[in-house]
Backbone atoms as SQL, in Angstrom:
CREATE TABLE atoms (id INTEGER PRIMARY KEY, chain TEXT, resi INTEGER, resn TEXT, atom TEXT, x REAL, y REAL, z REAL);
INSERT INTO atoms VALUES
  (1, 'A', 1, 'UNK', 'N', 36.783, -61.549, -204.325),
  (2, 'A', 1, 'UNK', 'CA', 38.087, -60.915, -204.154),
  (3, 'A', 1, 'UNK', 'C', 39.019, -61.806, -203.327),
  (4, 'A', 2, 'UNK', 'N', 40.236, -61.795, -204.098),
  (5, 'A', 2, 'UNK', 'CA', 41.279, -62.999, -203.144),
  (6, 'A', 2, 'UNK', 'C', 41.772, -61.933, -201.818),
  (7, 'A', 3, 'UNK', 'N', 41.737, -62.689, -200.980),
  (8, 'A', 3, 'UNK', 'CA', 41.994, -62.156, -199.386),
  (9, 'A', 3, 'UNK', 'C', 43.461, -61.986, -199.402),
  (10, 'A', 4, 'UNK', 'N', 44.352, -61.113, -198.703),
  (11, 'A', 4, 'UNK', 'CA', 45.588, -61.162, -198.370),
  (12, 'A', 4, 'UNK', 'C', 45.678, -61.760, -197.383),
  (13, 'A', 5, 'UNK', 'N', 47.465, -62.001, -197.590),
  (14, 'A', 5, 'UNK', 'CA', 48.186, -62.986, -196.258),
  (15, 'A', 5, 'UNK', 'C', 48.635, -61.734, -195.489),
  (16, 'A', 6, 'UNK', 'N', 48.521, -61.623, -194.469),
  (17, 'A', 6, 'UNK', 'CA', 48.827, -60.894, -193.445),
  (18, 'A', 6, 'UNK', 'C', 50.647, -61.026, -193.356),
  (19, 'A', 7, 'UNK', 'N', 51.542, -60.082, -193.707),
  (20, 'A', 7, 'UNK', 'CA', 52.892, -60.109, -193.512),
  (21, 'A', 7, 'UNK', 'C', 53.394, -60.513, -192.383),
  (22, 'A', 8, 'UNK', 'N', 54.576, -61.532, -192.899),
  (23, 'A', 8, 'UNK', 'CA', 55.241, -61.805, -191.036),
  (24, 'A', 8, 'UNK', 'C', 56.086, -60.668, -190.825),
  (25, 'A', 9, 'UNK', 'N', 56.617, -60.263, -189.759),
  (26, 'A', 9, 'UNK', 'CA', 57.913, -59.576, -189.351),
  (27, 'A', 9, 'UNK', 'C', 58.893, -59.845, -190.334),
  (28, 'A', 10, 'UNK', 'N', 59.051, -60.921, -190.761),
  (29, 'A', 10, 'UNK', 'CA', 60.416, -60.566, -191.627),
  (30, 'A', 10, 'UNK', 'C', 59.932, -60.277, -192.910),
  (31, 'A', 11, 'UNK', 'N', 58.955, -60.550, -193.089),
  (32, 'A', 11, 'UNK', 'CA', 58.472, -60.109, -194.666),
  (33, 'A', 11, 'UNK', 'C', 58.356, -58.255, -194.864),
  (34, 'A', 12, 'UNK', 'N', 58.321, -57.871, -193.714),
  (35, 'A', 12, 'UNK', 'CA', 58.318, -56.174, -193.681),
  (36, 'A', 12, 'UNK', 'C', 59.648, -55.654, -194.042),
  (37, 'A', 13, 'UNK', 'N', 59.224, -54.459, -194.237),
  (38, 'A', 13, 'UNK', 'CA', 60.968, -53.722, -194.736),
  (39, 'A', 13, 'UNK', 'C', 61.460, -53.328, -193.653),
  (40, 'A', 14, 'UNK', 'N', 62.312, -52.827, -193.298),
  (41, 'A', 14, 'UNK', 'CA', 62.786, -52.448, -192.100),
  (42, 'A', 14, 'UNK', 'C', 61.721, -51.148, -191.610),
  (43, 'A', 15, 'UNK', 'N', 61.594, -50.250, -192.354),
  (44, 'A', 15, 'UNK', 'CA', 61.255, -48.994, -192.162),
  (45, 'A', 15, 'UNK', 'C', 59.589, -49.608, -191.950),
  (46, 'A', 16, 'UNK', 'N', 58.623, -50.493, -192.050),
  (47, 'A', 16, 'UNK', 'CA', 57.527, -50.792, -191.538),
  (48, 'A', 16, 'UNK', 'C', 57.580, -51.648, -190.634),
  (49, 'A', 17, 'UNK', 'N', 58.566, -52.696, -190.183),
  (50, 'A', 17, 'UNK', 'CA', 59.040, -53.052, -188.969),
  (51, 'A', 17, 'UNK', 'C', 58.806, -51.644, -187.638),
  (52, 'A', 18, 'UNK', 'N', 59.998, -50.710, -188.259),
  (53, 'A', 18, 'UNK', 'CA', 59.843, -49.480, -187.038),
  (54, 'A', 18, 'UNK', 'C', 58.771, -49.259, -187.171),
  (55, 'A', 19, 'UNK', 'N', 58.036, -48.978, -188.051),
  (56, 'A', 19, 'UNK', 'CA', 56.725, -48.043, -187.690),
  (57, 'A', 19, 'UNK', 'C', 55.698, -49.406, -187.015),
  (58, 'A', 20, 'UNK', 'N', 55.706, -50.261, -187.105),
  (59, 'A', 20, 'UNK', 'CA', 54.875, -51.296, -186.076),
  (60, 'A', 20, 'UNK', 'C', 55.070, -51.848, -184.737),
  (61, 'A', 21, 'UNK', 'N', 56.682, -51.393, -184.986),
  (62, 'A', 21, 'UNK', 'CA', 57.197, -51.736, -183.562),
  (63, 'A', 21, 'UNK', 'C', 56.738, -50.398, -182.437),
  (64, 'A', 22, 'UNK', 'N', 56.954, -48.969, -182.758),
  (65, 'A', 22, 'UNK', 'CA', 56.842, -48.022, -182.510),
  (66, 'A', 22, 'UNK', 'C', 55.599, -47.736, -181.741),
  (67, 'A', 23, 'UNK', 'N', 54.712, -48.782, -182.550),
  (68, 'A', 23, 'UNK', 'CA', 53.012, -48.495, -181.675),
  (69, 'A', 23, 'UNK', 'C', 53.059, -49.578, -180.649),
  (70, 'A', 24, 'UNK', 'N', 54.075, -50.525, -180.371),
  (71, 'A', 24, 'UNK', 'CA', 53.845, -51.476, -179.390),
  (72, 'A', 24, 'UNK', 'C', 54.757, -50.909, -178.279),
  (73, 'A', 25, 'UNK', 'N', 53.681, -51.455, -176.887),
  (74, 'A', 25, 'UNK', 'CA', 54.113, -51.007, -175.714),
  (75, 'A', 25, 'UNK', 'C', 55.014, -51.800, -175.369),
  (76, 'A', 26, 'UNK', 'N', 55.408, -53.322, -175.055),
  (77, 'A', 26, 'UNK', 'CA', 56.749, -53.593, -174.899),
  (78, 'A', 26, 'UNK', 'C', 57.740, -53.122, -175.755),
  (79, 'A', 27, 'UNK', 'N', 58.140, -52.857, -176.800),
  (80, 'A', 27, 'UNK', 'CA', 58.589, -52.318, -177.727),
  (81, 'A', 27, 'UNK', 'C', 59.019, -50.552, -177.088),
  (82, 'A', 28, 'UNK', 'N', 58.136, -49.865, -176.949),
  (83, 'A', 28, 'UNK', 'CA', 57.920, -48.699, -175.802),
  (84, 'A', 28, 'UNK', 'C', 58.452, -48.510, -174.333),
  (85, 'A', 29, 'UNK', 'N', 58.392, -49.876, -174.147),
  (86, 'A', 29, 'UNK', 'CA', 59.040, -50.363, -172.795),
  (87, 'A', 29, 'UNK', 'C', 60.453, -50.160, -172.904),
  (88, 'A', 30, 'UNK', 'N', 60.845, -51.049, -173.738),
  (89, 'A', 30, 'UNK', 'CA', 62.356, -51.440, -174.510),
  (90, 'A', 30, 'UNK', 'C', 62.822, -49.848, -174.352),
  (91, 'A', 31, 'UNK', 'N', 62.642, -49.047, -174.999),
  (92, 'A', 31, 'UNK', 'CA', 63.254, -47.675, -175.107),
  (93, 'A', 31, 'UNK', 'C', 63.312, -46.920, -174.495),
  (94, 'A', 32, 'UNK', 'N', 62.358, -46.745, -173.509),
  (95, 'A', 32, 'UNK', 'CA', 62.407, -46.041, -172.117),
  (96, 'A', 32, 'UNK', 'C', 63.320, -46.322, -171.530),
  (97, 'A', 33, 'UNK', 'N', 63.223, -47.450, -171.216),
  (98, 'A', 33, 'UNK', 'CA', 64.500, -48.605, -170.188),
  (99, 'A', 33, 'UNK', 'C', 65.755, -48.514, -170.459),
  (100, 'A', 34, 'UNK', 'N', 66.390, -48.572, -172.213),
  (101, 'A', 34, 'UNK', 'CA', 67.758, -48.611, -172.635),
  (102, 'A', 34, 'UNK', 'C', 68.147, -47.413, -173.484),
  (103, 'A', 35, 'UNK', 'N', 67.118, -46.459, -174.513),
  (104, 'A', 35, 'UNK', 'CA', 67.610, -45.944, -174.962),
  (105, 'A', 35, 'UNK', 'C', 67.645, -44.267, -174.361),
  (106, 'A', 36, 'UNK', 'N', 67.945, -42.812, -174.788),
  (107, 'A', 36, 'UNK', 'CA', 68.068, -42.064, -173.928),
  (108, 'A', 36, 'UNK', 'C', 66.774, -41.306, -175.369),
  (109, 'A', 37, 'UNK', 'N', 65.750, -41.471, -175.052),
  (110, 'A', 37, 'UNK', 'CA', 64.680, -40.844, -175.584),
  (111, 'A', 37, 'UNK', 'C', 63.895, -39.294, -175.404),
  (112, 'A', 38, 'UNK', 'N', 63.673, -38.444, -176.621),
  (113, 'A', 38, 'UNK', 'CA', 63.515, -37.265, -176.386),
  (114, 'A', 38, 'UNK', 'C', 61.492, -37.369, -176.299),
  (115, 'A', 39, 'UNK', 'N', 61.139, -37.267, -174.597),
  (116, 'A', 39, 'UNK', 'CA', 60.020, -37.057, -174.568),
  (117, 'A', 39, 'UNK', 'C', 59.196, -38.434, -175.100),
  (118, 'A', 40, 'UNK', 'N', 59.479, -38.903, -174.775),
  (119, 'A', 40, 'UNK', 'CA', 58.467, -40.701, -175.150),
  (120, 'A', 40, 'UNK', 'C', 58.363, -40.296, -176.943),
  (121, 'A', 41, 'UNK', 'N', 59.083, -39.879, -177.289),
  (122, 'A', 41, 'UNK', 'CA', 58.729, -39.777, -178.949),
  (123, 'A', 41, 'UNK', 'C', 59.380, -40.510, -179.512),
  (124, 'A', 42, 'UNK', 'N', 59.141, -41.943, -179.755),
  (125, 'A', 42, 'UNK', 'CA', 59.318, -43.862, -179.957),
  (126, 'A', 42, 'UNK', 'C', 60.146, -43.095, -181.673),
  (127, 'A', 43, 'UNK', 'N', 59.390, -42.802, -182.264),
  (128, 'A', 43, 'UNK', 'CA', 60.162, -42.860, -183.708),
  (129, 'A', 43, 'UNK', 'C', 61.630, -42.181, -183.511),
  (130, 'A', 44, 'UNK', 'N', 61.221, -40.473, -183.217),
  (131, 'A', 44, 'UNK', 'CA', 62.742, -39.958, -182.857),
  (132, 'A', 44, 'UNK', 'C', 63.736, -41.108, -182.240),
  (133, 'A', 45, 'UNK', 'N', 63.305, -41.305, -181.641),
  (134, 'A', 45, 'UNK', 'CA', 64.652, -42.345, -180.455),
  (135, 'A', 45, 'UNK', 'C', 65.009, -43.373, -181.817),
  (136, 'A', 46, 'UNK', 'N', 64.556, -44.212, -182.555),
  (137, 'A', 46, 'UNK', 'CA', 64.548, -45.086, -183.320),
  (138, 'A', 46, 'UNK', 'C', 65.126, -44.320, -184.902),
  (139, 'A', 47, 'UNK', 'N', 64.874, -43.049, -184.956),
  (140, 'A', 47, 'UNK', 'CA', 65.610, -42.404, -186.035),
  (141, 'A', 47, 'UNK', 'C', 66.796, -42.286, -185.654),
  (142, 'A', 48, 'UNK', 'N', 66.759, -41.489, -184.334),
  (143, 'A', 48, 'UNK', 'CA', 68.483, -41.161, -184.014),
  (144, 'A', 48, 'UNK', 'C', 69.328, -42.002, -183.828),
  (145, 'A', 49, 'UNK', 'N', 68.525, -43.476, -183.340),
  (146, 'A', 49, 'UNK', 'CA', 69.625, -44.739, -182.938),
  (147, 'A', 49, 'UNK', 'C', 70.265, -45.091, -184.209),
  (148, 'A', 50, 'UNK', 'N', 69.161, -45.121, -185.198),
  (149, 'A', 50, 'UNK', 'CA', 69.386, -45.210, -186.721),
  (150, 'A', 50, 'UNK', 'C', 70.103, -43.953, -188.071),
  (151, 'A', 51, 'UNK', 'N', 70.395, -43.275, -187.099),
  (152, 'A', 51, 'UNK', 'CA', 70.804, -41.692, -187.725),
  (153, 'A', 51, 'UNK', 'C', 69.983, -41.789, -189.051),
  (154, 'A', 52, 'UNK', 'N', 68.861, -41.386, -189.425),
  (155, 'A', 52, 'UNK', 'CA', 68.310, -40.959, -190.390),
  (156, 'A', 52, 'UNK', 'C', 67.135, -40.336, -189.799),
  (157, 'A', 53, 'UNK', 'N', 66.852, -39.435, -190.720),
  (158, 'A', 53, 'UNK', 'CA', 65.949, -38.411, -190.723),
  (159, 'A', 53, 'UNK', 'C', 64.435, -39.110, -190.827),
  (160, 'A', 54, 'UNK', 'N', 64.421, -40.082, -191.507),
  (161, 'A', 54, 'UNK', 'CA', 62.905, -40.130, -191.533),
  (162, 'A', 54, 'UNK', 'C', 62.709, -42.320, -191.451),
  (163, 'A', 55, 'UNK', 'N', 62.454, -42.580, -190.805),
  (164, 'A', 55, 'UNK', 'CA', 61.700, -44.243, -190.742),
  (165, 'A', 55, 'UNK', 'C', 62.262, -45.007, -192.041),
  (166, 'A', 56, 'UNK', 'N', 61.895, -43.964, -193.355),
  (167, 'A', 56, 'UNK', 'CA', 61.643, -44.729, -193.990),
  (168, 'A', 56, 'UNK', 'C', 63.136, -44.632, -194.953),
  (169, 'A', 57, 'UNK', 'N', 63.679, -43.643, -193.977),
  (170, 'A', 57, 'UNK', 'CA', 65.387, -43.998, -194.554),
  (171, 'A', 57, 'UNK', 'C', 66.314, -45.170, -194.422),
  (172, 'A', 58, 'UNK', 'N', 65.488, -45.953, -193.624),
  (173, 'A', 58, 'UNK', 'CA', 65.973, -47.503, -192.808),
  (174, 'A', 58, 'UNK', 'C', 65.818, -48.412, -194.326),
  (175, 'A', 59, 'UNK', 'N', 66.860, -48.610, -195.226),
  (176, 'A', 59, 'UNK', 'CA', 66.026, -49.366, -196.016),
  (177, 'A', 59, 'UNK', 'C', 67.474, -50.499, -196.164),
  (178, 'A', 60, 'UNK', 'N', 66.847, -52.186, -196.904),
  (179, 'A', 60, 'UNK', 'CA', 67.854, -52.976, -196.707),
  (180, 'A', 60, 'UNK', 'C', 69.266, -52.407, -197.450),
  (181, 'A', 61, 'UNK', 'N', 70.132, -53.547, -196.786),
  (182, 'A', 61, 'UNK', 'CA', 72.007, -53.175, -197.119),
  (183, 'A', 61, 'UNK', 'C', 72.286, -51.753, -196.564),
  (184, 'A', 62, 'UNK', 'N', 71.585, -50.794, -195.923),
  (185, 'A', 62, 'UNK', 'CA', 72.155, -49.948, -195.325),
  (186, 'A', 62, 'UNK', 'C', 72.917, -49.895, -194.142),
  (187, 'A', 63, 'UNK', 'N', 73.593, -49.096, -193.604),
  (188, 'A', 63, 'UNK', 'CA', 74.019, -48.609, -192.233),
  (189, 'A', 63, 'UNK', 'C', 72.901, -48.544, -191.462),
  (190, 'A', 64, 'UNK', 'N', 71.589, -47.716, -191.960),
  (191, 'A', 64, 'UNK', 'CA', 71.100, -47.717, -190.915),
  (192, 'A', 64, 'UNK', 'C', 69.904, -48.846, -190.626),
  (193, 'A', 65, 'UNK', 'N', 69.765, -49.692, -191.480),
  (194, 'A', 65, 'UNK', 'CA', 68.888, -51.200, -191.579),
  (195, 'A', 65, 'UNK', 'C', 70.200, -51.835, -191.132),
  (196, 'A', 66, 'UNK', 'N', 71.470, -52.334, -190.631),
  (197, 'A', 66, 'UNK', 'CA', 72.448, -52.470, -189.823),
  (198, 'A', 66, 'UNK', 'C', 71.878, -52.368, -188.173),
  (199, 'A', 67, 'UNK', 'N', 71.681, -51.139, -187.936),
  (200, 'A', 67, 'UNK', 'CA', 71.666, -50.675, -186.756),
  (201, 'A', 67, 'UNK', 'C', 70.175, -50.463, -186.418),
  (202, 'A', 68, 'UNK', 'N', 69.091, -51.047, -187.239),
  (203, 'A', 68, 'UNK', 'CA', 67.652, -51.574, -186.870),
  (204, 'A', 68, 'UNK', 'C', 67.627, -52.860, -186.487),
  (205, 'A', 69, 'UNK', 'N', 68.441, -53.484, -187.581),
  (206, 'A', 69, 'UNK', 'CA', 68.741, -55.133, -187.087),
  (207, 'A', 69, 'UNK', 'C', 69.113, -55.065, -185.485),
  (208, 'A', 70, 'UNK', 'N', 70.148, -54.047, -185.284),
  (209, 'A', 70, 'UNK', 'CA', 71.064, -54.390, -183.754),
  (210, 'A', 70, 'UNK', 'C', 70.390, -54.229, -182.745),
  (211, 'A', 71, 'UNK', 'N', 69.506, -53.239, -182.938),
  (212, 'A', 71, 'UNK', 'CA', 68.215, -52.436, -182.143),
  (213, 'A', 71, 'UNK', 'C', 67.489, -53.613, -181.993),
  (214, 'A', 72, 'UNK', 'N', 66.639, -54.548, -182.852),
  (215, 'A', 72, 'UNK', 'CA', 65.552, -55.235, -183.155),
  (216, 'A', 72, 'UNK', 'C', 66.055, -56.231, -182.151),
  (217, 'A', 73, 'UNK', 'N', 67.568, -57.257, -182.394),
  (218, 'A', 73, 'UNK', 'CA', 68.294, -57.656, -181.920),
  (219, 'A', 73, 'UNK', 'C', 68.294, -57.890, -179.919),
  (220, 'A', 74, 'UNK', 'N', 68.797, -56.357, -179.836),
  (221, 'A', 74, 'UNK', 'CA', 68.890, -55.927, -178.310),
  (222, 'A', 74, 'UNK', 'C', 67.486, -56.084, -177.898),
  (223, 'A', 75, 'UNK', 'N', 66.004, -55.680, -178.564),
  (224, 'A', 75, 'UNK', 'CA', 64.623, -55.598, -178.142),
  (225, 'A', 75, 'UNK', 'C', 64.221, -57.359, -177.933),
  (226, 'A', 76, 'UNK', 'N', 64.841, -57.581, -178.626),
  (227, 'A', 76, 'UNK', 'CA', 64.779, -59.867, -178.371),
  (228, 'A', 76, 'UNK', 'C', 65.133, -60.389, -177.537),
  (229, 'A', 77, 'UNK', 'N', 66.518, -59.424, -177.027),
  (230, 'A', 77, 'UNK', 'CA', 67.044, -60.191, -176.033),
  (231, 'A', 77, 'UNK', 'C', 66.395, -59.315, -174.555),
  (232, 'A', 78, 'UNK', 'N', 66.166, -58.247, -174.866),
  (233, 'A', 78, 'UNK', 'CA', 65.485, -57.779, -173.555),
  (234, 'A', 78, 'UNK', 'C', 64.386, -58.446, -173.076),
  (235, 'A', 79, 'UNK', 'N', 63.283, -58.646, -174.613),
  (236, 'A', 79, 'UNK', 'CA', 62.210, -59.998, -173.846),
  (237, 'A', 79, 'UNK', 'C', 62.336, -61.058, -173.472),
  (238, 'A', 80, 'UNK', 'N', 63.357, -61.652, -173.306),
  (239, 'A', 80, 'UNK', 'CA', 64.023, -62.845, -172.983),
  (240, 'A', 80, 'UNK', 'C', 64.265, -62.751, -171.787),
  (241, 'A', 81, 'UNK', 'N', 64.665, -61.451, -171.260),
  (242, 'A', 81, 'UNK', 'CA', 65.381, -61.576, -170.300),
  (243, 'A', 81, 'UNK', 'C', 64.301, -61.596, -168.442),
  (244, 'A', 82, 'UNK', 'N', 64.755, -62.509, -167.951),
  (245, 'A', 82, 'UNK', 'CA', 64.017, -62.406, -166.371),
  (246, 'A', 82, 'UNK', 'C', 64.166, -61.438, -165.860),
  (247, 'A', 83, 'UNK', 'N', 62.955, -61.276, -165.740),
  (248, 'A', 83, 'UNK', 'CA', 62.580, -60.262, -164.338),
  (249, 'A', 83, 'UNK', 'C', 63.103, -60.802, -163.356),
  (250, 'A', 84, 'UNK', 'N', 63.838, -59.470, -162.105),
  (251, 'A', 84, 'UNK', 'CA', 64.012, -59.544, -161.255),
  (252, 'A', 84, 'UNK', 'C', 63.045, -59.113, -160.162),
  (253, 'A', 85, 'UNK', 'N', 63.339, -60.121, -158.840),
  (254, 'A', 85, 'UNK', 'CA', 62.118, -59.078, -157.941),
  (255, 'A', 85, 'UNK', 'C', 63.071, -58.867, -156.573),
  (256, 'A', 86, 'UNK', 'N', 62.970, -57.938, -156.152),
  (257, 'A', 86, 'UNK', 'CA', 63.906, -57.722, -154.883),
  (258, 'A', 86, 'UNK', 'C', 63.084, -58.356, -153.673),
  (259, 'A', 87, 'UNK', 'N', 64.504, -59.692, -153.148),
  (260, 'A', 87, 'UNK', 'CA', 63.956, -60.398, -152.168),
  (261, 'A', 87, 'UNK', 'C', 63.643, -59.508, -151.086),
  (262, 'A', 88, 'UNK', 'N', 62.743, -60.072, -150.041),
  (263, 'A', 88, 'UNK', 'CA', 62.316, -59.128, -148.934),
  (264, 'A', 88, 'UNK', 'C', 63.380, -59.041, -147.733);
């Protein structure tokens, strides 16, 4: 049996992007920190940022695959960004 290639990030659709991002804890991090989340529930927050009802309404040329990109976007630049530590 021929083995599969394991998908990169961009080879995913948007709507399996969210759902992989969703199980990761920096990713988890990201939304706690910036977005205004109902109850740590990672998809809701990521539907509503995306106004659609369900993950898999995120699909390309949309509005709301637009505003996954911007999301995905803002989550890149948050890992980028230095930690601060408060001098003593």
């Amino acid at each position: 049996p021929k083995e599969k290639t394991p998908k990169t990030f961009h080879d995913m659709s948007p709507a399996q992007q969210a759902g992989m991002l969703c199980a990761d804890d920096a990713f988890q991090k990201f939304l706690r920190e910036t977005v205004l989340m109902p109850d740590d529930d990672y998809a809701a927050a990521v539907r509503g940022f995306c106004h659609v009802k369900s993950r898999s309404d995120i699909k390309p040329g949309t509005d709301a695959a637009k505003r996954w990109s911007d999301l995905v976007s803002d989550y890149r630049a948050w890992q980028r960004e230095p930690e601060f530590i408060d001098a003593p």
